[in-house]
C-alpha positions in Angstrom: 0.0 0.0 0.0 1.3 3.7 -0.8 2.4 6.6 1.4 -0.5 9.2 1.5 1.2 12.6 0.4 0.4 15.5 2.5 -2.2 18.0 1.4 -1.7 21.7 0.7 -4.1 23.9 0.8 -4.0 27.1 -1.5 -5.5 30.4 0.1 -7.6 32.3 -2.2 -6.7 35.8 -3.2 -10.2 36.7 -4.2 -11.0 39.0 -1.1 -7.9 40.5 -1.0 -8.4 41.6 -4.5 -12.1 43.3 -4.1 -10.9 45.3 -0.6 -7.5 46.5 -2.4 -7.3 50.3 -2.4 -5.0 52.8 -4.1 -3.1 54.7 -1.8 -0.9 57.0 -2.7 2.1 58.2 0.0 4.6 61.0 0.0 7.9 59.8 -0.3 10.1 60.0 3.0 13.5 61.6 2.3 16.8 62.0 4.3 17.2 65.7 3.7 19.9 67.3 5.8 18.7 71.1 6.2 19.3 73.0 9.1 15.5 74.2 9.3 12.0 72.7 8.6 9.3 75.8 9.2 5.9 74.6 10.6 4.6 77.8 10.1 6.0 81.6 9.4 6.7 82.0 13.0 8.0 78.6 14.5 11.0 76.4 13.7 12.3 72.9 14.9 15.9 73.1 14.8 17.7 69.7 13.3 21.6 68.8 13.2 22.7 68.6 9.9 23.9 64.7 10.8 20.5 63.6 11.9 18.7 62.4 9.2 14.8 61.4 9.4 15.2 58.4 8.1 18.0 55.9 9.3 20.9 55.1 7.0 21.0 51.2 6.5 23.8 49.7 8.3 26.7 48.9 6.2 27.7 45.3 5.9 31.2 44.6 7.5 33.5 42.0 6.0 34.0 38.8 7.2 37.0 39.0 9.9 39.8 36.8 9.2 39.2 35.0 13.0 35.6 33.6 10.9 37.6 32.3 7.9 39.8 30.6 9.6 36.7 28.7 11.3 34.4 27.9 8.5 37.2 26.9 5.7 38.2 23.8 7.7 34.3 23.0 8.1 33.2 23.3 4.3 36.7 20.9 3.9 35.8 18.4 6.2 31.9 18.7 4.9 33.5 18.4 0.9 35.7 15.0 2.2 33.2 13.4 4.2 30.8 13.7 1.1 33.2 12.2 -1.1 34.5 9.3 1.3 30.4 8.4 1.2 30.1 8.2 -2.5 33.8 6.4 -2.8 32.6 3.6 -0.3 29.1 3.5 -2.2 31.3 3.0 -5.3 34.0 0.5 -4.5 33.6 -2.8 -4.1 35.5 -5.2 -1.9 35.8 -9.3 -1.3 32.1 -9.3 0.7 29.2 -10.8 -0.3 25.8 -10.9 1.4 23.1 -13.1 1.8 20.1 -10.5 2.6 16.2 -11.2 2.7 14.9 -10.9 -0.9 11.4 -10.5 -2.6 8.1 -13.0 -2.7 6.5 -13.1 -5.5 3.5 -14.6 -7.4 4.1 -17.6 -9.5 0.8 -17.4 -11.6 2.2 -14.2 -13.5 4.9 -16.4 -14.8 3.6 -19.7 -15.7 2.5 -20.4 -20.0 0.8 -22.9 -21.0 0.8 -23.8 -25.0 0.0 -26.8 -27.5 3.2 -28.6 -28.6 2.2 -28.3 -32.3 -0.5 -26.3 -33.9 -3.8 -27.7 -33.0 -3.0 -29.5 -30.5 -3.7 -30.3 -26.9 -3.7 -27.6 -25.0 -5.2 -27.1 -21.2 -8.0 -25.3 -19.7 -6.6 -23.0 -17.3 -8.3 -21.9 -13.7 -6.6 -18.2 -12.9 -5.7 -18.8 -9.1 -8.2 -16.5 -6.8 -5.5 -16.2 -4.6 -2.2 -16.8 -5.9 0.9 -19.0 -4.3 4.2 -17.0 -3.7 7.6 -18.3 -4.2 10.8 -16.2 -2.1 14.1 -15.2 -3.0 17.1 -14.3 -0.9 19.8 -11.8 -2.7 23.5 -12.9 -2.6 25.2 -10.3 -4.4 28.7 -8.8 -4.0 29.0 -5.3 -1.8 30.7 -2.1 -1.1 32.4 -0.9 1.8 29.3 1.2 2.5 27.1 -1.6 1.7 29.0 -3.9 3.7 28.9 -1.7 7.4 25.3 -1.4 6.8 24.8 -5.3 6.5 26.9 -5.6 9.4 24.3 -3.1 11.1 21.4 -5.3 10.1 20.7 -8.3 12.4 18.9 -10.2 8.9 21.9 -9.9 6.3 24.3 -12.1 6.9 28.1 -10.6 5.2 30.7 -13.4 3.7 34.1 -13.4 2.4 34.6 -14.9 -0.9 35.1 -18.4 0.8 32.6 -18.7 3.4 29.7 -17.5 -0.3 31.3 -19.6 -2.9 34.0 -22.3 -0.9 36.1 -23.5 -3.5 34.1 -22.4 -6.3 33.6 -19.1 -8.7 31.4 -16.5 -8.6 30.7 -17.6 -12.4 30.4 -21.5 -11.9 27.8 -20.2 -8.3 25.8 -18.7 -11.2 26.1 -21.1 -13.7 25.4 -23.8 -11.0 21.8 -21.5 -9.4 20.7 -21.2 -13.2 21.1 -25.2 -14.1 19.4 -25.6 -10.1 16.6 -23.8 -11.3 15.9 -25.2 -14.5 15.8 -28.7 -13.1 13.2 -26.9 -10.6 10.6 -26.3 -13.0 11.0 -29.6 -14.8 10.5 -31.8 -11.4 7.5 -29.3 -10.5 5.4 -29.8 -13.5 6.4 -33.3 -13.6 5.0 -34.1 -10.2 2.2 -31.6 -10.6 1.3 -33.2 -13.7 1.4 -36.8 -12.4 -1.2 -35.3 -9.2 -3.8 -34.6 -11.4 -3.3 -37.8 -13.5 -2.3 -36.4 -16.7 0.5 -37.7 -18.5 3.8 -36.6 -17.7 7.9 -38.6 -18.5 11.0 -37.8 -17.1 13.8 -38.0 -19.4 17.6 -38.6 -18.5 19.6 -35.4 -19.7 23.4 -35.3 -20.1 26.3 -35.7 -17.8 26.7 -32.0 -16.5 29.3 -31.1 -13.6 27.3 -29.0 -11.3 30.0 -28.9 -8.1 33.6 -30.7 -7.3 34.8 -33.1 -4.7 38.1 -32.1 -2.9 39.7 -33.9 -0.3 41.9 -31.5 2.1 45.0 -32.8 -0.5 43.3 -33.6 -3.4 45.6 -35.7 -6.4 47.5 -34.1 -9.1 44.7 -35.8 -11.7 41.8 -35.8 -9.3 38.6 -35.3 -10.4 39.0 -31.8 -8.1 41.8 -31.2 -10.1 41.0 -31.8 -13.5 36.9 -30.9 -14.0 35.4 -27.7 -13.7 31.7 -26.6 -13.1 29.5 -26.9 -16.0 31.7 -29.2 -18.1 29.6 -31.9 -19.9 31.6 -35.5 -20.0 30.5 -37.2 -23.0 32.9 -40.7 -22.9 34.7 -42.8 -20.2 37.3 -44.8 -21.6 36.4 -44.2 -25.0 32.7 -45.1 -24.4 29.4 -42.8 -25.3 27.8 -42.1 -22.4 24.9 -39.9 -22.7 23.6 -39.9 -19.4 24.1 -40.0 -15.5 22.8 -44.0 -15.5 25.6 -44.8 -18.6 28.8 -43.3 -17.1 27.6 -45.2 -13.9 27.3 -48.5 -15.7 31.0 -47.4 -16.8 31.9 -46.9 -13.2 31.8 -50.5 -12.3 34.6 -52.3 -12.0 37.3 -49.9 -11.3 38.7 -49.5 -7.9 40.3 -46.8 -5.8 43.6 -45.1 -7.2 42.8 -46.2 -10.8 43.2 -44.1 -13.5 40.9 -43.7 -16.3 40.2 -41.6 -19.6 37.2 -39.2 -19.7 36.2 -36.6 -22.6 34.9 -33.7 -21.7 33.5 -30.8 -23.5 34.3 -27.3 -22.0 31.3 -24.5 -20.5 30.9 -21.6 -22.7 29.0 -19.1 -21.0 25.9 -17.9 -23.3 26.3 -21.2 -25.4 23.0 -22.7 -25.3 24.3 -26.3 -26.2 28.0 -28.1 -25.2 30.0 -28.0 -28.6 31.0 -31.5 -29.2 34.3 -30.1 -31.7 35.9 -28.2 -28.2 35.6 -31.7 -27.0 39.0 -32.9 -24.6 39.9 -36.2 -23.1 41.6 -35.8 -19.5 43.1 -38.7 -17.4 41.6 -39.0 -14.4 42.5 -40.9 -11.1 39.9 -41.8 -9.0 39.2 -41.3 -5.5 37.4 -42.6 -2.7 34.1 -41.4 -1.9 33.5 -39.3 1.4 30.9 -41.1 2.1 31.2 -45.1 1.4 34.7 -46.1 2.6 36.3 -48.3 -0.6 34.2 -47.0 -3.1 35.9 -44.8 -6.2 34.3 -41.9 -7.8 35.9 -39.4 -9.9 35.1 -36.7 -7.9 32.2 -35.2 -8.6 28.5 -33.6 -8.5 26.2 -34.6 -11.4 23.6 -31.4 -12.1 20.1 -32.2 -12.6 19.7 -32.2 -16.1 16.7 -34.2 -16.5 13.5 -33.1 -18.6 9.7 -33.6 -18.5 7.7 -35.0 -21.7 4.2 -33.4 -21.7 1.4 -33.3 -24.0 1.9 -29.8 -24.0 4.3 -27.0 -23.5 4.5 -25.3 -19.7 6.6 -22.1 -19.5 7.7 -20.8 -16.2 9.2 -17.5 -16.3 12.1 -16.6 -13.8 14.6 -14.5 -15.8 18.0 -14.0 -13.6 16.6 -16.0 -10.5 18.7 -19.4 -9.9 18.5 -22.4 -7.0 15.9 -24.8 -6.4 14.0 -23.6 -3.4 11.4 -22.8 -5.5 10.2 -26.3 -6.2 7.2 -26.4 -4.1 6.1 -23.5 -4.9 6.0 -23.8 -8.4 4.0 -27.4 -7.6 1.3 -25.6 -6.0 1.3 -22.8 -8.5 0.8 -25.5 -11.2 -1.4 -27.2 -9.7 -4.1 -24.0 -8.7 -3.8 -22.9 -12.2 -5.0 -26.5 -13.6 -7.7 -26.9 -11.5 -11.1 -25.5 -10.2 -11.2 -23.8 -6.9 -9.3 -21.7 -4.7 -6.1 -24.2 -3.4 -4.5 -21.5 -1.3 -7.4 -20.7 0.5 -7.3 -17.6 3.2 -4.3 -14.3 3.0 -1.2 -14.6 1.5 0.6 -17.8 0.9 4.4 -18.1 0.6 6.3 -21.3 0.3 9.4 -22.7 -0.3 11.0 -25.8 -0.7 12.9 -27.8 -3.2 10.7 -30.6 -4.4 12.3 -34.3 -6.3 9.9 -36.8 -8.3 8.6 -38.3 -5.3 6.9 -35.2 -4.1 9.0 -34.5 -1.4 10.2 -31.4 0.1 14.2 -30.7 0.6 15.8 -28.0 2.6 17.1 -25.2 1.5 19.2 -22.1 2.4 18.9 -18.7 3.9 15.4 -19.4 5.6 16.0 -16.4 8.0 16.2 -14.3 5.3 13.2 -15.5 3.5 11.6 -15.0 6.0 11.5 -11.0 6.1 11.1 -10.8 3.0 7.7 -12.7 3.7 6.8 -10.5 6.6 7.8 -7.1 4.3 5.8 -8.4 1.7 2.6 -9.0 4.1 2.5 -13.0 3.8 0.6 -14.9 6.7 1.3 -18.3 5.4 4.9 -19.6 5.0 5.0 -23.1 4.3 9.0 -24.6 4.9 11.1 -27.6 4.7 10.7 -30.3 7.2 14.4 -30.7 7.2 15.1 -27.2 8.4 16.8 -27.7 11.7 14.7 -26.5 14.8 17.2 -23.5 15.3 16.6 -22.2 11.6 12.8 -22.5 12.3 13.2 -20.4 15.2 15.5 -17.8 13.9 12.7 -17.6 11.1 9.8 -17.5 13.2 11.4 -14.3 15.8 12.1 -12.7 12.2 8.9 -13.1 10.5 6.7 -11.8 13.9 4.2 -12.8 15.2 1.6 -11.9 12.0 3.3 -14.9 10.0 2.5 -18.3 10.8 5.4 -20.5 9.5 4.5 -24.4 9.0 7.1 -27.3 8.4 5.8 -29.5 5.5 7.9 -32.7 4.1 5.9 -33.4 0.9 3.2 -32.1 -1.5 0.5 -33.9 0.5 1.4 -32.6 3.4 1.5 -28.9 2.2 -1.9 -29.6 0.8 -3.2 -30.6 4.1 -2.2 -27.3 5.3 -4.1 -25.4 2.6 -7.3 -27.0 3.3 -6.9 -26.1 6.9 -6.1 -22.4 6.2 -9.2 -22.5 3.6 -8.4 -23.9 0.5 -10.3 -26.3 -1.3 -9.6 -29.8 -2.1 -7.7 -30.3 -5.6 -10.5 -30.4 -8.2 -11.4 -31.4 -11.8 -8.1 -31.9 -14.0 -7.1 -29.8 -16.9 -8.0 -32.8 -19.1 
């Protein structure tokens, strides 16, 4: 809602106007005579320095005592201003993690036929709509950085407590790939609620993050891969997806080194270029995890896709990460049916959300948190895997006008809708 400007109130000249007179007045003179006669027999004697009207005081110059005082104050005035706009201006190695914006997801989301004339679903607009909730990250100034310090709910990194052994390029790269594989699991499992028909599909091989011992090898995995590379062969062999280069996997032991080609990220590419393709050899490591068992050290990305009988567009520009999962569920599914699924205020959520329709954790809940209070919500849905101490810190932050509710899958979430006022899920899209 908007400030209310102050209003001014204009004083009519009309009256004045009608009462005006003309007045006409003798003009008042210094005039230094020695006599003024009143009549031909009296006179008022005036000294000749004694003027009727008053001479207006001259205006002295400023002393030198006042110069000295007010040149160091316009100085110090002049340099403060510019240390303020040099620390707005510079940037240094601080990042923040700061409360963000919720939004609607309904705006976003297209629906269209895969080919002309065909199959395209009826669509319900949401009577009250589902919000998703961001948290910004980005890198800060000096000034920037003593005001998050000041503010209990942004939280100010170095560069290796934000990206740990990664790059501010590969963190983006990473949130953009995160939130593609977001929407493709959300209308996936949306779709399959409401029984229409809905496929995942295996994508390629994608690097999303690195595995680094505390002394990683020469030609470890950590080593030798970067974010966003796509490996297309082990040992010579094809292997198109996550499942292939596993089957490849088997076998090989701890220490052994093996051959793998890779094709190099190219930022603003929109497909990996199979003639910058390189082969690397690799030796590979044991997991963290399972004592004895080799990987080559590293995080597959989420590159699978959702076959649908039509085309679903969700629009998120420059936002990356998965917490957006369940919202985009829910968002799906009130748009495809009849009925009002959210049911009573505003509804946040977030959450990832994986093929089984469960909710994951995610990060900077605090801070999600304002920005669901600043943005009037009184319904936060959240991961059940938050620790008690994050739901907590959320809950003091959010106030008391926020209720905030741990849900671990889409049924779950659902249940909470109908007991905040939402209706049940209702006719399909079909």
């Amino acid at each position: 809602m908007g400030r209310l400007g102050v209003a001014g109130f204009i004083r009519s000249t009309k009256a004045r106007a009608i009462t005006a007179k003309a007045i006409i007045q003798t003009a008042r003179m210094a005039v230094p005579v020695a006599d003024i006669a009143i009549n031909d027999h009296e006179k008022i004697d005036v000294p000749m320095n004694d003027p009727i009207v008053p001479l207006p005081p001259t205006q002295q110059p400023a002393t030198e005592r006042s110069l000295r005082v007010a040149l160091p104050l316009v100085t110090v005035s002049w340099l403060i201003l510019v240390a303020i706009f040099a620390m707005a201006l510079v940037r240094i190695d601080r990042y923040e993690i700061a409360p963000g914006e919720a939004m609607a997801v309904a705006p976003r989301i297209g629906f269209a036929s895969v080919k002309e004339g065909g199959f395209t679903p009826n669509r319900y607009p949401a009577k009250n709509e589902i919000n998703f909730v961001t948290a910004f990250g980005g890198q800060l100034s000096i000034l920037d950085s003593i005001l998050g310090w000041l503010d209990p709910y942004v939280k100010v990194d170095t560069y290796k407590e934000h990206f740990g052994t990664t790059t501010p390029t590969a963190a983006r790269r990473v949130g953009f790939q995160a939130m593609y594989g977001a929407k493709q699991i959300a209308e996936y499992v949306a779709m399959k609620k409401i029984g229409l028909d809905a496929r995942l599909v295996l994508g390629r091989v994608v690097v999303e993050d690195l595995v680094c011992t505390d002394a990683p090898a020469k030609n470890s995995g950590c080593k030798m891969l970067e974010i966003g590379e796509t490996i297309t062969k082990f040992n010579g062999v094809a292997t198109p997806t996550l499942a292939d280069l596993a089957n490849q996997m088997k076998g090989h032991a701890v220490g052994d080194t093996i051959e793998l080609t890779v094709i190099p990220y190219v930022m603003g590419a929109a497909e990996p270029n199979p003639a910058t393709a390189e082969k690397r050899s690799i030796t590979l490591m044991e997991s963290p995890d399972t004592p004895g068992k080799p990987i080559i050290g590293f995080v597959p990305a989420d590159t699978r896709t959702v076959t649908l009988p039509f085309d679903v567009n969700i629009s998120t520009t420059d936002i990356g990460g998965p917490s957006a999962g369940l919202a985009f569920t829910l968002a799906l599914l009130d748009e495809l049916t009849k009925g009002n699924l959210m049911g009573r205020g505003r509804v946040v959520a977030t959450g990832t959300m994986n093929e089984d329709a469960k909710v994951g954790a995610i990060g900077a809940l605090e801070q999600k948190a304002v920005a669901v209070r600043d943005a009037g919500g009184t319904l936060f849905l959240v991961p059940a895997g938050q620790t008690d101490e994050e739901v907590q810190a959320a809950r003091e932050a959010a106030g008391s006008g926020v209720k905030i509710v741990k849900v671990a899958t889409l049924d779950e979430a659902l249940k909470i809708l109908r007991a905040n006022g939402g209706d049940s899920l209702g006719a399909t899209a079909a």
